[in-house]
N, C-alpha and C positions, 0 to 999 in steps of 0.2 A: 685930744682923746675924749674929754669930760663932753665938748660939743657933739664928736658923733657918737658918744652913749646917749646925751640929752636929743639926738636926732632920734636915732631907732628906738628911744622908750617913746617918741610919743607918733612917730609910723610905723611900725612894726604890729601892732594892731589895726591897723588901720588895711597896711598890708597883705597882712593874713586873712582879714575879714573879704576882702577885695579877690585875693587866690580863692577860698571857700567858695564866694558867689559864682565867681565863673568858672566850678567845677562842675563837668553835669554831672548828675547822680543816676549812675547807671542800676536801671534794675532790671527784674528777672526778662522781663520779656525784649529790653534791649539786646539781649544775647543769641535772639532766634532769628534765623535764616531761613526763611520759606522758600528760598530756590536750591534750599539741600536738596543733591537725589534728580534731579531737575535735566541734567545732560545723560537722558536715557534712549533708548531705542526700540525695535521689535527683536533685535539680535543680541543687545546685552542689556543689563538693566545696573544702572546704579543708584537706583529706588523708584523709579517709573513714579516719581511727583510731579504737583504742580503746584506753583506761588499761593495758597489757598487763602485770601483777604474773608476772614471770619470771626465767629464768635467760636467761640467752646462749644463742639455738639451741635452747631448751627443747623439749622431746615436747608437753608441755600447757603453754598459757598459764591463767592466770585473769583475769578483767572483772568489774564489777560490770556488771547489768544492766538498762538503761531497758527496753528497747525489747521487743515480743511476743517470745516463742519462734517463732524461722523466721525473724526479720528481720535481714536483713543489718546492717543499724545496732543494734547492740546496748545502745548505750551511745552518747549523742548529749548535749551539754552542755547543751542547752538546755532537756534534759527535769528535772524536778523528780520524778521518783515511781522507787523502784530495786523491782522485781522480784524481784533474787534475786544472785549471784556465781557466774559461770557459769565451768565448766572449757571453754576453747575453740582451738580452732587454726583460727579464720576466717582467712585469709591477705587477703581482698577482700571487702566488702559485695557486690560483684558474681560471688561466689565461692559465700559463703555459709559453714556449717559444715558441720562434721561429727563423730560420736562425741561429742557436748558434753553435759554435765546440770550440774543446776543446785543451791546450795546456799544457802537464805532464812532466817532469823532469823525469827521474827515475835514481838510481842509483844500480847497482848492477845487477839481473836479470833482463831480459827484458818480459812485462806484457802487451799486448795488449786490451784487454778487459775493461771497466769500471768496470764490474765485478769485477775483480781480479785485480787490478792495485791501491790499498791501499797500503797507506803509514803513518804511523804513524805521529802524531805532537801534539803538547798542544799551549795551548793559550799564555804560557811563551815565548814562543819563535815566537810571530805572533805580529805582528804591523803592523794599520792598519789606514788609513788615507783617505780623501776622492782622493789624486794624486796619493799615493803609498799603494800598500801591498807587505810585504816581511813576509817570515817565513822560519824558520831553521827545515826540519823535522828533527825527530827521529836520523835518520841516517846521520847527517851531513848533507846533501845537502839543499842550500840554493837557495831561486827563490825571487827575486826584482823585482817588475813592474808596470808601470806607463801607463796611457791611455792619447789620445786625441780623438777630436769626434768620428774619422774615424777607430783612428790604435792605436798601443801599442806598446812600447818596454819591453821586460823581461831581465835580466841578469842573468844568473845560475854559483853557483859554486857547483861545483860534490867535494864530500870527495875525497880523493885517494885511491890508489888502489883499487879503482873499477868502471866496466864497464858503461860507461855513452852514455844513452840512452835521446831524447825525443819523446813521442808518440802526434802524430797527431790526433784527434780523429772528424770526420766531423759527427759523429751522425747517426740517421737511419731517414727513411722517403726519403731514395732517396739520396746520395752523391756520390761524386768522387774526389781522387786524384792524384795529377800527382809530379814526384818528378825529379825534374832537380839536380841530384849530383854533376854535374861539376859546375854550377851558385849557390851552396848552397841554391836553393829554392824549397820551394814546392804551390803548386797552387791549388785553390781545390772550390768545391761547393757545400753546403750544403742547403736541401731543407727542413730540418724539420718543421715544425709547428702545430698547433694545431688548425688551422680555420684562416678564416679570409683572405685567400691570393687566386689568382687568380693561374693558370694551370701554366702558365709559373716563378710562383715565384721560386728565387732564391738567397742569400747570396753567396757572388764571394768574395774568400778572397786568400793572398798571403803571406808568412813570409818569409823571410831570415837570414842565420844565418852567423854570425860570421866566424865561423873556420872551413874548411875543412868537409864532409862526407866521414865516411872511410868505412862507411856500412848501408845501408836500405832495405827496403821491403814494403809489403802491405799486410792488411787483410781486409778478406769481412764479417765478423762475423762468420765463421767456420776455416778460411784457412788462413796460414800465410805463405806469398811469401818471401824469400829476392830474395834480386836485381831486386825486380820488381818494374817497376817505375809508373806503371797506375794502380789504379782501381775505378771499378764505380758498387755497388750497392746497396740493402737496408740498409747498416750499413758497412761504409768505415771506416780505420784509417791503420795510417802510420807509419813507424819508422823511424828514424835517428839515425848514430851511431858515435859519439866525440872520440879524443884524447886531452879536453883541458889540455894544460900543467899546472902545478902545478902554482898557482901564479894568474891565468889566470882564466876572466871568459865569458861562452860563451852568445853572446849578441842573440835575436832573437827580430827580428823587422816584425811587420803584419800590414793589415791594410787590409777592405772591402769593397762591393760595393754590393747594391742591381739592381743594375744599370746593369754590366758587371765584366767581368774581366778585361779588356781594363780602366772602370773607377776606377775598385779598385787598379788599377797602377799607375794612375792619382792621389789619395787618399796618396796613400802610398809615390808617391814622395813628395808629399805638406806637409806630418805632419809629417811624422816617417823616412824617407830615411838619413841615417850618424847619425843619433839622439842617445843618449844614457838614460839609466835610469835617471840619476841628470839632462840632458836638458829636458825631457818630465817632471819630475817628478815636475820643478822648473815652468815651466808653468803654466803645471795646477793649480798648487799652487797658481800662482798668479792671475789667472780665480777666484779661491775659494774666496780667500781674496776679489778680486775686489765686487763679487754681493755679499756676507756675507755680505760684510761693509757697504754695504744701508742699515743696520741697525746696529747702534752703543748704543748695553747696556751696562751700567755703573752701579755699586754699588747695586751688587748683589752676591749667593753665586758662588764660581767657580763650584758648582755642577749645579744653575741654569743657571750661563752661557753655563756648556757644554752640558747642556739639551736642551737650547736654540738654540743654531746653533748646534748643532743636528739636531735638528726638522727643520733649515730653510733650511739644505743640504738636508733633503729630501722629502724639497717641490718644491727646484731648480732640481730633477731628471727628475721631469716628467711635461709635457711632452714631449718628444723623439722628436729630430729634427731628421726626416728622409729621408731630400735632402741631394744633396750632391754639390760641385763643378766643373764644366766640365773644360777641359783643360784652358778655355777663364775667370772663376773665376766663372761665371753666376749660381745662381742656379738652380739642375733640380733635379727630383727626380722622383722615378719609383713607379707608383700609385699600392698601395694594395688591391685597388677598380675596376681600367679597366685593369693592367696588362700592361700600355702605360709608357711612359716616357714625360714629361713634364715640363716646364719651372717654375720655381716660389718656392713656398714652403710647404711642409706636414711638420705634424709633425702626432704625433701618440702614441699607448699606454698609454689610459687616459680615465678613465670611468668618463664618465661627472657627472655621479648619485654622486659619492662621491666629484668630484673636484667645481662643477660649486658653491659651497658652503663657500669656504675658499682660495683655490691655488689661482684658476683664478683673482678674486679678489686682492690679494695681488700683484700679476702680475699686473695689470690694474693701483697699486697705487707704486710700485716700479720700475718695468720691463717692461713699458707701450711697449716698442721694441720689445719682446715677444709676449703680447696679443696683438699685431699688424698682427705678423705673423701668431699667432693659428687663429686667425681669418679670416685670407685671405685663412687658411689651410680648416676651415670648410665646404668654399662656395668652394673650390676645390673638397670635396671629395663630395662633393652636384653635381657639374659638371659630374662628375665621375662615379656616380653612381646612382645616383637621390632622395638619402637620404643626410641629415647632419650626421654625424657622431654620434650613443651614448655612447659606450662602443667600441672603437678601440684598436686591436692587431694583424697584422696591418692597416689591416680591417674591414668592419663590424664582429660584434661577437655578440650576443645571449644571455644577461648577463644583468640584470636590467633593470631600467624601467624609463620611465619620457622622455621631449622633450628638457633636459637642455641644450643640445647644443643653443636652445635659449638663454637659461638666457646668457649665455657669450658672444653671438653674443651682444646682447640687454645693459649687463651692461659695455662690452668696448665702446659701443656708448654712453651711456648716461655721460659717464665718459670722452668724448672726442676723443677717437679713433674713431676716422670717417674713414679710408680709404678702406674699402670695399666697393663695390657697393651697394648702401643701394637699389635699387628697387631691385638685385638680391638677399638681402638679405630678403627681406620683403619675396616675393614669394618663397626662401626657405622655411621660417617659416611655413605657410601659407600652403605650401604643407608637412610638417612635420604633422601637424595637421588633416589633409585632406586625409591619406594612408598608410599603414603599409606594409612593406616590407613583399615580397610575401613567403620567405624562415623564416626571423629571426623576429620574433615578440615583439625583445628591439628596434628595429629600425622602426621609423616612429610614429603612435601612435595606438596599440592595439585596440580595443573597440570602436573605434574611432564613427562608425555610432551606439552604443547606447547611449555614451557619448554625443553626437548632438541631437539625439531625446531625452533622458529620462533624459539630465543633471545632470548622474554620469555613471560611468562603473557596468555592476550590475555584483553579484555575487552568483553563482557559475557559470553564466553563462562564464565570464571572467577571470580569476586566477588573485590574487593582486588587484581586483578594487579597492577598497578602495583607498589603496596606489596609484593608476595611477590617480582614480580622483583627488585625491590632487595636485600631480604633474602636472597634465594638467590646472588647475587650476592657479595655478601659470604660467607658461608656457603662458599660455592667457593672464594673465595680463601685463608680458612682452611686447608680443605682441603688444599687443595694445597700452602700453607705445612708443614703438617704431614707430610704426604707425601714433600715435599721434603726434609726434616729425618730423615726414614726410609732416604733414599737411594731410592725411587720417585719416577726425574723423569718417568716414563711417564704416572702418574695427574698428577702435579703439573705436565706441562704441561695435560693435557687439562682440569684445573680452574683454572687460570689464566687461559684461555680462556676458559671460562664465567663466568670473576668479571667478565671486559670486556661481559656481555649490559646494565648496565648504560646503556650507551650509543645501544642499539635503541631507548629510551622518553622519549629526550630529543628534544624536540619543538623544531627552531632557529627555526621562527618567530616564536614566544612565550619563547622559553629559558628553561622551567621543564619537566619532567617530568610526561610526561601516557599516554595507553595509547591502544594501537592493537585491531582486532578480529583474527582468525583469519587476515583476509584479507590482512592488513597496512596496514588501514584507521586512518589516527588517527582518534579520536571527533571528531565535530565539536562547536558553539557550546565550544572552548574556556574555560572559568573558572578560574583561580586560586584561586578562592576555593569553589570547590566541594568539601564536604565528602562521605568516606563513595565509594560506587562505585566505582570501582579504587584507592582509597587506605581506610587503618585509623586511624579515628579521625585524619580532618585532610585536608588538601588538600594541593593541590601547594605552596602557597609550603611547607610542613613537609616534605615529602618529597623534594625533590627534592635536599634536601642529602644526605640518606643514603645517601652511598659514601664509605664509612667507608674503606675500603680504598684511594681513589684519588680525594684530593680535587683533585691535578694534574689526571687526567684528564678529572674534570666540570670544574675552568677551561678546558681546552683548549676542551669542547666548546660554552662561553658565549663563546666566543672572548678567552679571557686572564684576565691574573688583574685587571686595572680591570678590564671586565664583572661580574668574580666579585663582587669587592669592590662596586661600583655596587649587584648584585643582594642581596648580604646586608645591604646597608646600606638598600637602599626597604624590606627585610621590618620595617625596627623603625620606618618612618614610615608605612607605606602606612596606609590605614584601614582599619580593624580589620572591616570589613565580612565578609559570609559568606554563601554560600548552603548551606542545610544538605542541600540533597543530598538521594541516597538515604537518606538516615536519617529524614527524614520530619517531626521537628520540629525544636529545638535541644537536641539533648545537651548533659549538664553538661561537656563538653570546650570545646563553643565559647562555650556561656554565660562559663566562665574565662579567654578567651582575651578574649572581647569587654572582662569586666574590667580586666584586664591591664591595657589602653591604652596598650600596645608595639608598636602595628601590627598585624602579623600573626604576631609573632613569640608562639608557645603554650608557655611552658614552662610547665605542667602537666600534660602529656604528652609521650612519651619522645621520638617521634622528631623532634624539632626541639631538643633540648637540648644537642646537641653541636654544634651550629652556630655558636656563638659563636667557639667554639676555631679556626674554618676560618681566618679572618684570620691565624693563626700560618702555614696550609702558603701564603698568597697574598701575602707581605712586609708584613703591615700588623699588628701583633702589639698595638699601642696601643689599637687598635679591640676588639680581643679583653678587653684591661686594662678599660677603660671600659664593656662591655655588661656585664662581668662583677659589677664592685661593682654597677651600678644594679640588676642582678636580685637579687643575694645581700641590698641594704640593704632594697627597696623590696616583695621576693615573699615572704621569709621573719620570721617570728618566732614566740617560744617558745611562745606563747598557743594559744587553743584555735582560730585561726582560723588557725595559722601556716603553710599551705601556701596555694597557686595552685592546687591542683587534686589530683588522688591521689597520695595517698606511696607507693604501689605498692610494697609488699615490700621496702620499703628505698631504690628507687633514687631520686627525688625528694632523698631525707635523702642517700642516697650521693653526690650531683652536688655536695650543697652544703659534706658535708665534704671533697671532693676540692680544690672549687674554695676553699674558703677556707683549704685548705693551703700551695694556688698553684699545685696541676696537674690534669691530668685525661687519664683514657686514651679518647681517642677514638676508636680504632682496639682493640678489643682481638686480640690475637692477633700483635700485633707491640709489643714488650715498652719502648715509651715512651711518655710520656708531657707531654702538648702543656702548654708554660709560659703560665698567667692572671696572674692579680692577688690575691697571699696577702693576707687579712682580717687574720692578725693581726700585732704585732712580732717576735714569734717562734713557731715550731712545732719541737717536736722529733718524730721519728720513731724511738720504740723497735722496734727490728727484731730479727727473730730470729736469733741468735747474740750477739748481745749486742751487734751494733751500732747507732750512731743515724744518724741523718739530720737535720739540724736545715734550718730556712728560716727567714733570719735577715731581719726589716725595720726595724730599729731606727727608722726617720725613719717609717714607715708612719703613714698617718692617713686620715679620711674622705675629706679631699679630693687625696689624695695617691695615687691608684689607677696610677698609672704606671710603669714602671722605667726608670730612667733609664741605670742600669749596673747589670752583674752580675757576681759573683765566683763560679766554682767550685772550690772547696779553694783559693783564692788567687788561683787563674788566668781572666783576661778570659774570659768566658761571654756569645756573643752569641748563642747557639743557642734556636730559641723550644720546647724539647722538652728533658727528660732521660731518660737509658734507663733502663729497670729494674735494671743492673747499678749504675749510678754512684748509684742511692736503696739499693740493697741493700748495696755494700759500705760505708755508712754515708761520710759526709764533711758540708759546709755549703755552701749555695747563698746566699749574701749580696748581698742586692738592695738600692741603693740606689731611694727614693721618690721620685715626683714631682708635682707638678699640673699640669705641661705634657708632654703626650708626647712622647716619644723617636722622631722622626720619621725617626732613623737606623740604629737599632738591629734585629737583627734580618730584615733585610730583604733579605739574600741567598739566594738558593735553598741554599747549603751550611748554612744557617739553618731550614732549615723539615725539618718530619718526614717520616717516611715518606709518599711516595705510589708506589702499583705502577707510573705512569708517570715517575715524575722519573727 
């Protein structure tokens, strides 16, 4: 006995020390899955992603690529054959790209065409991270690559004995390449796009490779040249031909410019020039780590942590920084609006209809350096163009509805980010309200002169009234918040006013939200469940919650808050039935809805996702607790099926880390934020200045979705909302759990959040 205690006192450290070392230390950004969302289609969506190998807010993403050149789905999990690794800023399959080319390995025959240039591979051999993707095809040949904002490096290794090729592929819609053999680079421009960009737009990109070219050519989509070193036309692509030696693998380093080729030089020296896979790949990495870790949860399962930062990687995608650095470091970036080049900052690809809801927000309370910048980017492309931005790719685009570039102007201000010009921002607003773009009818505000006279949008005069009066509606009330905050109570009554037209379209027969014509006719054969026609994407049971601004005021108008409650409570029983409306057959909206099997209740699209939170402003905050886990346990996970419907730019992923922090801003533009149901036992909030914010659930568990009691800094907390001041000047909200609800808690009106009428 004395021998093996004298054994283990003098291994047993030694031991331990030995276990320690070969633990890896998993951090935040080991927990994120880029092919969440990823097994999607044109009929059902369960997040319509793609693997995006980036930085934070990156200029250019990289993908590998399934799917043809031109197809929204670029990259779809169920395909087995890769294409190529395409540079892309798609924001939406429904979006499309633009500026994008493409860079393919090939081993053995040489294949120019997207067409015919498949290559076998499975997902066994594919690892995929938010700094690197590498996969082993079929045939041995292996491709590494890692991104920064501007450029990428790849590393290839070709099996042997065979001929080893990579194809250049610059797209159609206008390119050209040019191939310098002796300098190992090729140079090139690609103008694809799908809207949105001015005559002279252009993607200026450059790569260099490693070792020697012992043979190339060009094709214009009929004709394949070798040893030709130029071409330029509707559908360019290039080849290059290797001798890497065994052992050896060929590096190729790019990088681009919307700016020039002169600036995509500039680009390419600053991020990617000597750089290798492991030095870009270790970077970015620690980019991911660094904004991941402004939120730190604890004591949850590893399936909800990697569902978790999942969801936060991509709600850090978008939106797209789309300046860049000029020789002197300054930023300038080339406008998708006038076609000029410009000092300061854009950013882009980001439809406000789905973000201005959950992203921006989250930005505003973590990444305030961001919404500093989105916001200087807005009144830029207001500059530019003489709208604020709705729905940008890279420019205006033609694609939903509402003024919400408001709301984010409005909720970085009320939340402290002041540095835009607030009178140029007023009289942006102001003219957003007041003119609708003379081409694209999501930009500016549709209906505008019957919305001013008859205080709603009428329909059928108007397509989507209903849905636009709501949104303008709010949109006003912004406004006028803002205004008011100016010392203008003259505008700030008169849009205070116009946030109540919300009330004109509520229908008290049926007590759901429906539309009237010009005359002041409501439509008749009423349906709730009619999709499409004066609503976007959804019916009235989704709509008619949307008065963000005054959820008081839509109880008053169901007569109380039972009625209210009654009514949010049949949307998660009622049958999930549908008629699809003017849309003509079933969209993948309501196909995901009918899935669900939550009623009527559609969270996989935006405008029914804050409805959960309404029970907080009607005293019944349990109900809130409860709808919340079942959607968070039952709608999400890490996998590649892991959404209900589109992850839209983030917000989908934005909802789910608000809500499994434990709150959500409902209301943006008024700076609190409505109390759920925290997923995990603890959350810290690293905030800037150096303070935290923790949410603390030590008893939390699956079936424990309740609070039972709440502490703030110490002191009883029955309020179902905290402000933006008391998460910003750091403290702990320590919530006792439970599996029966708290049927007392909460339930005072000096308990519920803002509403314009209370």
């Amino acid at each position: 006995m004395v021998a093996r205690l004298f054994f283990l006192s003098i291994c047993l450290p030694f031991l331990l020390t030995s276990c320690q070392q070969s633990k890896k230390t998993v951090e935040f950004v080991d927990y994120v899955n880029p092919l969440m969302g990823t097994e999607s289609t044109f009929a059902f969506s369960h997040g319509n992603t793609y693997p995006a190998v980036a930085v934070p807010w990156g200029m250019n993403f990289w993908s590998p690529q399934t799917g043809e050149n031109g197809s929204g789905w670029m990259y779809t999990y169920a395909d087995s054959l890769m294409r190529g690794f395409r540079q892309t800023h798609q924001p939406s399959p429904w979006m499309n790209d633009y500026g994008t080319f493409s860079i393919m390995p090939l081993a053995g025959e040489l294949k120019m065409s997207h067409k015919e240039r498949l290559v076998p591979f499975s997902h066994q051999q594919e690892k995929a991270t938010p700094y690197n993707y590498s996969v082993t095809f079929d045939n041995g040949l292996q491709t590494s690559l890692s991104a920064t904002s501007r450029g990428a490096v790849f590393e290839v290794s070709f099996p042997e004995k065979e001929d080893q090729y990579v194809v250049v592929d610059a797209y159609h819609g206008g390119s050209s390449i040019t191939i310098e053999p002796e300098n190992r680079l090729v140079k090139g421009a690609t103008r694809y796009n799908n809207g949105g960009v001015p005559d002279n737009f252009a993607n200026y990109f450059m790569m260099e490779f490693s070792h020697p070219v012992i043979e190339y050519g060009t094709y214009n989509g009929d004709t394949l040249l070798h040893h030709q070193t130029d071409v330029a036309a509707d559908y360019t692509c290039a080849y290059l031909k290797f001798d890497v030696p065994a052992g050896e693998k060929l590096t190729i380093r790019t990088a681009s410019s919307f700016i020039s080729p002169e600036q995509a030089a500039i680009n390419f020296n600053r991020e990617v020039a000597d750089a290798d896979v492991q030095l870009i790949s270790g970077k970015a990495r620690e980019q991911w780590n660094n904004y991941l870790g402004r939120v730190e949860a604890e004591g949850g399962t590893d399936e909800q942590f990697r569902t978790f930062y999942s969801c936060l990687y991509r709600t850090l995608l978008f939106p797209r920084e789309f300046y860049e650095f000029d020789s002197q470091g300054n930023p300038v970036y080339y406008s998708p609006y006038d076609g000029n080049v410009h000092d300061g900052y854009m950013y882009t690809d980001n439809g406000f209809w789905d973000t201005f809801r959950a992203v921006h927000p989250l930005f505003t309370l973590l990444y305030p350096e961001v919404s500093e910048r989105v916001t200087q980017s807005i009144l830029n492309a207001y500059d530019e163009s003489g709208f604020m931005p709705e729905w940008a790719s890279p420019g205006h685009r033609g694609c939903m509805i509402g003024n919400n570039s408001v709301s984010l102007l409005v909720d970085a201000w009320m939340k402290g980010i002041q540095t835009v010009d607030a009178e140029k921002a007023l009289e942006a607003m102001i003219h957003q309200t007041q003119a609708r773009h003379a081409e694209i009818a999501s930009v500016g505000r549709d209906g505008f002169e019957y919305y001013d006279k008859l205080g709603y949008v009428p329909y059928p005069e108007v397509p989507e009234a209903t849905a636009k009066t709501l949104e303008y509606a709010y949109a006003d009330w912004c406004i006028a918040r803002f205004a008011q905050s100016l010392g203008k109570q003259d505008i700030a009554d008169q849009y205070y006013q116009k946030a109540q037209n919300y009330r004109n379209l509520y229908y008290p027969e049926h007590g759901f939200m429906w539309t009237k014509d010009a005359k002041g006719n409501w439509r008749d054969r009423f349906d709730a469940t009619e999709w499409g026609g004066p609503f976007t994407e959804g019916s009235s049971w989704h709509w008619t919650w949307s008065v963000f601004h005054d959820p008081e005021g839509l109880s008053e108008l169901m007569g109380g808050h039972e009625p209210m409650v009654a009514r949010l409570d049949s949307m998660f029983v009622a049958p999930n039935t549908y008629n699809y409306g003017t849309y003509g057959f079933v969209i993948h909206e309501i196909a995901e809805m009918v899935a669900l099997n939550m009623g009527q209740y559609a969270h996989g699209n935006q405008p029914v996702q804050h409805a959960i939170y309404l029970y907080d402003y009607i005293g019944q905050p349990w109900k809130t607790q409860y709808h919340l886990r079942n959607v968070m346990d039952k709608l999400y996970n890490s996998g590649s099926k892991g959404y209900c419907g589109d992850e839209d730019n983030g917000q989908t992923s934005a909802w789910y880390v608000f809500s499994a922090m434990g709150f959500y801003p409902v209301c943006p533009g008024m700076p609190e934020y409505a109390v759920g149901s925290p997923l995990f036992k603890k959350v810290t909030l690293h905030l800037p200045e150096g303070k935290n914010f923790v949410v603390s659930a030590a008893d939390n568990a699956a079936d424990r979705p309740y609070i039972r009691k709440a502490l703030l800094n110490g002191q009883e907390f029955t309020r179902n909302y905290l402000t933006h001041d008391e998460l910003k000047q750091g403290g702990e909200l320590n919530l006792s759990m439970d599996s029966v609800p708290n049927q007392q808690r909460g339930t005072q009106p000096a308990d519920f959040p803002y509403s314009y009428s209370k």
